[in-house]
Structures are given as C-alpha cells and as structure tokens.
C-alpha positions as CSV (number, residue, x, y, z in Angstrom):
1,X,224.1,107.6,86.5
2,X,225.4,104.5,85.1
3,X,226.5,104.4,81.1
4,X,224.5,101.9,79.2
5,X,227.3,99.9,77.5
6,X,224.8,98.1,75.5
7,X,223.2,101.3,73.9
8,X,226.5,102.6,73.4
9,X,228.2,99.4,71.2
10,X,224.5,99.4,69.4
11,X,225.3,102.8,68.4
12,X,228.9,102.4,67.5
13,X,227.8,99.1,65.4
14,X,225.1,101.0,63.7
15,X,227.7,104.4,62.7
16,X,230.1,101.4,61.6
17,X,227.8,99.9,59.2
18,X,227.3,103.5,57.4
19,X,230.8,103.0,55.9
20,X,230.4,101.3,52.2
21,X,233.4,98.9,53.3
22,X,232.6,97.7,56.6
23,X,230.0,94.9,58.0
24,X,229.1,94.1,61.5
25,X,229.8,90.7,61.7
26,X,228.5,90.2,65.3
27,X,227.0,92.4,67.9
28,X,227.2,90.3,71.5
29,X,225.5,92.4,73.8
30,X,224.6,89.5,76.4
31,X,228.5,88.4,76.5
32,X,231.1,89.1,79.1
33,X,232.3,91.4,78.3
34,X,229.7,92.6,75.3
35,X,231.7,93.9,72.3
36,X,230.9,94.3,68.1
37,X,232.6,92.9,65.9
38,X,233.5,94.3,62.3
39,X,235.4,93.8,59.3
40,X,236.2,94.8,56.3
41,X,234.1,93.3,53.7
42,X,236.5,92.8,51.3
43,X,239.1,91.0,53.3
44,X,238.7,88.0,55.5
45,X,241.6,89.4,57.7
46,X,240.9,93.0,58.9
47,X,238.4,92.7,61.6
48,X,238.6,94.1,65.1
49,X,236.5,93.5,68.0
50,X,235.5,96.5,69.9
51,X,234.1,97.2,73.7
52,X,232.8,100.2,75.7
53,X,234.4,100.3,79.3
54,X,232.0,101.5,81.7
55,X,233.7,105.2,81.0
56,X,232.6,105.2,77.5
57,X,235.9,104.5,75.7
58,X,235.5,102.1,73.0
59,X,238.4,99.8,72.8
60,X,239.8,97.6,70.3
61,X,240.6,93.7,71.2
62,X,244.2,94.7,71.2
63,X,243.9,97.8,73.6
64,X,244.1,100.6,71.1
65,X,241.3,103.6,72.2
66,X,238.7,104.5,69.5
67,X,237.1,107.6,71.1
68,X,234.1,107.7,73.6
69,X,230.4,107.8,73.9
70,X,230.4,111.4,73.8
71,X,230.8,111.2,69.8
72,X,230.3,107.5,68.6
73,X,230.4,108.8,64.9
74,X,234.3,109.7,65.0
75,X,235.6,106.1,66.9
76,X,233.5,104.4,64.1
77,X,235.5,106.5,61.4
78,X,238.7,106.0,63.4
79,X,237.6,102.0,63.9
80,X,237.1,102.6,59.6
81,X,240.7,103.4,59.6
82,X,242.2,101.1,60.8
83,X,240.2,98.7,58.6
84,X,241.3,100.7,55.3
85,X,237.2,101.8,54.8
86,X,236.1,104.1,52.9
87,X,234.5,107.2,54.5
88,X,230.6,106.8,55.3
C-alpha cells in the first residue's frame, strides 16, 4: 500500500498549529514536491519547510529528520524545537 504524503503533511501541519508559537504559513500539497511551511510567529526568521518522503520521514528543507508518519505528534514537537515554540 502506498503512503498518502498528502494526508500525512495535512496531519503534521494541523499538530504544528497546536503549539501557541507556531503558524502554518503555507500547506502546498499540489507542489513538487508538497511540503508545509511554518514559522515561528514571533520571528520573521525561524521558519522551516517540511516534506514527507514516500517512507513517512518528514524532513526539513535542510535535510534534518523530524520523525515519521507513525507518530506525527512528536516531529511536530521536534519541528517546535527547533523553532524555539512553546509546548502545545
């Protein structure tokens, strides 16, 4: 069975916009390749751009690993992180 990229960065956008500090700033699902994009909302300089490989690792722009589809929750806290958020 083939992993639904598109569900899985819809989830990971929607357990990243839990966290007080963060905002979505784009979800491109139709783009090659689809990714989310978030950032801190109180800086105009910490935001990362994330994908999901078609093994379920969501990756940053820069190649750092966030977790996997298997628990979407903790790469969206580890993504939080990075971006000096606050816990959801």
């Amino acid at each position: 069975m083939m992993l639904d990229t598109a569900l899985c960065l819809e989830r990971f956008a929607w357990f990243a916009g839990r966290h007080a500090d963060l905002s979505v700033e784009n979800l491109a699902l139709s783009s090659d390749p689809a990714f989310v994009s978030v950032r801190n909302r109180f800086s105009a300089t910490l935001i990362e751009s994330v994908t999901c490989s078609e093994d379920g690792s969501f990756i940053t722009s820069w190649g750092y690993r966030l977790g996997t589809s298997d628990d979407v929750e903790s790469a969206a806290a580890r993504l939080a992180f990075l971006l000096a958020a606050l816990p959801a």
